[in-house]
C-alpha positions in Angstrom: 35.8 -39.2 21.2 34.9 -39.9 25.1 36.9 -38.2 27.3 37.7 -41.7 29.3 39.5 -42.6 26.1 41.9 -39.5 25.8 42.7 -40.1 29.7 43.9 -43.7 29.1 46.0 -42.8 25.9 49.4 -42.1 26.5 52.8 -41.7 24.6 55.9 -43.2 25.4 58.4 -40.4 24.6 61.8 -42.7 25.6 60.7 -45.0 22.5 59.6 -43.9 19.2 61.2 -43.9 16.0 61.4 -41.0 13.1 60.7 -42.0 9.4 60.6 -39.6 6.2 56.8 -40.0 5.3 54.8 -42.9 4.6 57.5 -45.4 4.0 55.5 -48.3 4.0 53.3 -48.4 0.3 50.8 -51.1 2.5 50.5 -47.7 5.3 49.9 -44.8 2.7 47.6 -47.3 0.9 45.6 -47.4 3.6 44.8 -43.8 4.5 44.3 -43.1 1.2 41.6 -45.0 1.2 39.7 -43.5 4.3 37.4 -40.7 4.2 39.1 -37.5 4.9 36.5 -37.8 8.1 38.6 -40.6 9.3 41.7 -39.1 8.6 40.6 -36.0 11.0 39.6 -37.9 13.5 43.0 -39.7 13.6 44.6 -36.4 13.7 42.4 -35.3 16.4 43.2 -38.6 18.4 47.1 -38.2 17.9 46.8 -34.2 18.6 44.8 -34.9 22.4 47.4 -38.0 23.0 50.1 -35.1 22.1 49.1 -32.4 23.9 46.4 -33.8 26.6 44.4 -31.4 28.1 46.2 -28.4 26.6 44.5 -30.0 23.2 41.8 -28.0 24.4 42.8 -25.1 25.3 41.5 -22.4 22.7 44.3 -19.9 20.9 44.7 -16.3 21.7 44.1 -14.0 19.2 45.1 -10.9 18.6 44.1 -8.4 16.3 46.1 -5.1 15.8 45.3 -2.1 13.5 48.3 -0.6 12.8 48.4 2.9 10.4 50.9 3.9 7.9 
C-alpha cells in the first residue's frame, strides 16, 4: 500500500456505528470468499487508517530472566 493512500485515509470518529459480528450473511459471505491475502491486507489498511503513523512504529520488547 503507497504511502499517499494511508495519508488520504481518514476515520470519522463522531460517526460510526457498533454491530455484534458479521451481521449481514451477504458481508461474511464475502470475506469468506477472499484469500486470507486479501483479508490481511484489509486488516492492514484498517490498522494504518486506525493508528496512522504509529502503525509503524515497531513494539518494545523486553526480555527478563528471572531465577527461582
Amino acid at each position: 500500500m503507497t504511502a499517499n493512500v494511508v495519508t488520504t485515509l481518514k476515520i470519522d470518529r463522531k460517526a460510526f456505528s457498533v454491530s455484534s459480528g458479521f451481521e449481514s450473511t451477504a458481508e461474511k459471505r464475502y470475506w469468506l470468499v477472499r484469500s486470507p491475502y486479501e483479508r490481511l491486507q484489509q486488516m492492514e489498511r484498517l490498522r494504518r487508517i486506525n493508528y496512522g503513523r504509529r502503525a509503524t512504529s515497531r513494539l518494545q520488547r523486553i526480555f527478563t530472566i528471572i531465577e527461582r
